[in-house]
BAMAR-643886 format. One record per residue (C-alpha): chain; residue in one letter; residue number from 1; x, y, z. Coordinates in Angstrom, 2 decimals, always signed. Layout:
BEGIN
   chaine   residu   num        c1        c2        c3
        A        A   NUM         X         Y         Z
...
This chain:
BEGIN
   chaine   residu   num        c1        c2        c3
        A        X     1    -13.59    -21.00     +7.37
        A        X     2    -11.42    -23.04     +4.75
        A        X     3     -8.65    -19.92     +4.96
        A        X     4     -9.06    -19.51     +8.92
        A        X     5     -8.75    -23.13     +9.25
        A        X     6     -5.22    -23.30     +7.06
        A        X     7     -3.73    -19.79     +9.46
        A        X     8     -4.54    -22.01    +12.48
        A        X     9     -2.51    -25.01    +10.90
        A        X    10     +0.49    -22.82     +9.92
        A        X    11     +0.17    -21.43    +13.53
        A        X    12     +0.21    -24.44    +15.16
        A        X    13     +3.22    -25.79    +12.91
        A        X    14     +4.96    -22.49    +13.49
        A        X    15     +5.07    -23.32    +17.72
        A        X    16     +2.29    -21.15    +18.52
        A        X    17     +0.06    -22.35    +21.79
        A        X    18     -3.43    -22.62    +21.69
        A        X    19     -4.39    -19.28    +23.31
        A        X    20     -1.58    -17.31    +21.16
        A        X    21     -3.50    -18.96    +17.76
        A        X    22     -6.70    -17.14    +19.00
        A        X    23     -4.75    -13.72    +19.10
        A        X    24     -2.82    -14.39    +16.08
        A        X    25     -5.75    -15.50    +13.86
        A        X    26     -7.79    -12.51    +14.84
        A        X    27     -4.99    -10.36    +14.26
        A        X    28     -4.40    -11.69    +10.86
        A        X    29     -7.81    -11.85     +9.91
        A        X    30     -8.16     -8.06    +11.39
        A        X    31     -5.91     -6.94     +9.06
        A        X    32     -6.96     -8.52     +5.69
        A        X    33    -10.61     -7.40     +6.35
        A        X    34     -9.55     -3.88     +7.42
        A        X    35     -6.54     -3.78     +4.40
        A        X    36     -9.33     -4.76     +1.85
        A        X    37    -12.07     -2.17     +3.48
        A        X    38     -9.66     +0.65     +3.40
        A        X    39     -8.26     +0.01     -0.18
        A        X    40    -12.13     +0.05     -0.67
        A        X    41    -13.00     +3.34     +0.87
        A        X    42     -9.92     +4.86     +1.19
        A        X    43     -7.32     +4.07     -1.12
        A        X    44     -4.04     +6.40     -0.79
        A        X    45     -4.05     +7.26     -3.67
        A        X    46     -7.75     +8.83     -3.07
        A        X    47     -9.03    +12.41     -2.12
        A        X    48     -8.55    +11.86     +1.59
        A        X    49     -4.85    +11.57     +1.26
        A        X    50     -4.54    +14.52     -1.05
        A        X    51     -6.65    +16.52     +1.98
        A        X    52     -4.42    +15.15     +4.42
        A        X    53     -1.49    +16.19     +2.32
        A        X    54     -2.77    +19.76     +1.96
        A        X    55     -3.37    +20.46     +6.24
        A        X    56     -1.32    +23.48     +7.15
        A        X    57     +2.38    +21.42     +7.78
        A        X    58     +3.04    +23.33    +10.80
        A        X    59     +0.63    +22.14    +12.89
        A        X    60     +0.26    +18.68    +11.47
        A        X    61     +3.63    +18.15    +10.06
        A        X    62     +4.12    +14.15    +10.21
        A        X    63     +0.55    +13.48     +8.44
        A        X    64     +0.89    +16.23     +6.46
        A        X    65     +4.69    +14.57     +5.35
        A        X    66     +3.52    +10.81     +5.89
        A        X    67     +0.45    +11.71     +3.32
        A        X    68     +2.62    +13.22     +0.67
        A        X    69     +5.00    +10.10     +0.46
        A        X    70     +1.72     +7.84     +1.18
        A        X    71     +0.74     +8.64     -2.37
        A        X    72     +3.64     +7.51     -4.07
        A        X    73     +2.50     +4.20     -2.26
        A        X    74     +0.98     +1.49     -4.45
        A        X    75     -1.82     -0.96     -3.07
        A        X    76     +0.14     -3.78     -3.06
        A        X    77     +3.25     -2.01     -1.30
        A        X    78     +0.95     -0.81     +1.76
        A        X    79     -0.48     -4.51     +1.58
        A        X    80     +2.44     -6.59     +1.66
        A        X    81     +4.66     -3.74     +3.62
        A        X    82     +1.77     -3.69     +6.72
        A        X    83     +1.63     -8.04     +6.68
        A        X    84     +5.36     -7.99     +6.71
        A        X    85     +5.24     -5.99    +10.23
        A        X    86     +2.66     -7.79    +11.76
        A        X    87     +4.05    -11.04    +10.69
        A        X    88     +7.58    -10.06    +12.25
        A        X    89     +5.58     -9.01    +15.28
        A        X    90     +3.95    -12.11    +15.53
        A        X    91     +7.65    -13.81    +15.69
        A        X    92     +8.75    -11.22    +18.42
């Protein structure tokens, strides 16, 4: 609640109307529970990546390409990398 209540302050000092904080804060919040659940379960640099990395390239030949670089990825990177885009989207 503490954290939640500190977004919608930064929000609100940032310009953002009422109805935009709702969208923004669940966005936000979105993301850091889904970041932390998929570092969790699926971390790149896990087995599922490696599979994804090993499909036949031909007929999936962006994941297969997106998986191999994906592992060279560090938590923190995909972390900070994905919050940077959402933040700029947020300012669109």
């Amino acid at each position: 609640m503490r954290w939640s209540e500190a977004v919608l302050g930064v929000l609100q000092e940032a310009g953002f109307e009422l109805g935009q904080r709702v969208g923004a804060l669940r966005g936000l919040l979105g993301y850091v529970i889904g970041a932390i659940q998929l570092e969790h379960l699926g971390p790149l640099s896990g087995d599922g990546t490696l599979a994804i990395a090993g499909l036949p390239p031909d007929a999936f030949p962006r994941m297969t390409e997106t998986a191999r670089h994906a592992r060279t990825v560090s938590a923190d990177q995909e972390f900070l990398g994905g919050l940077a885009l959402l933040l700029r989207g947020l300012g669109a």
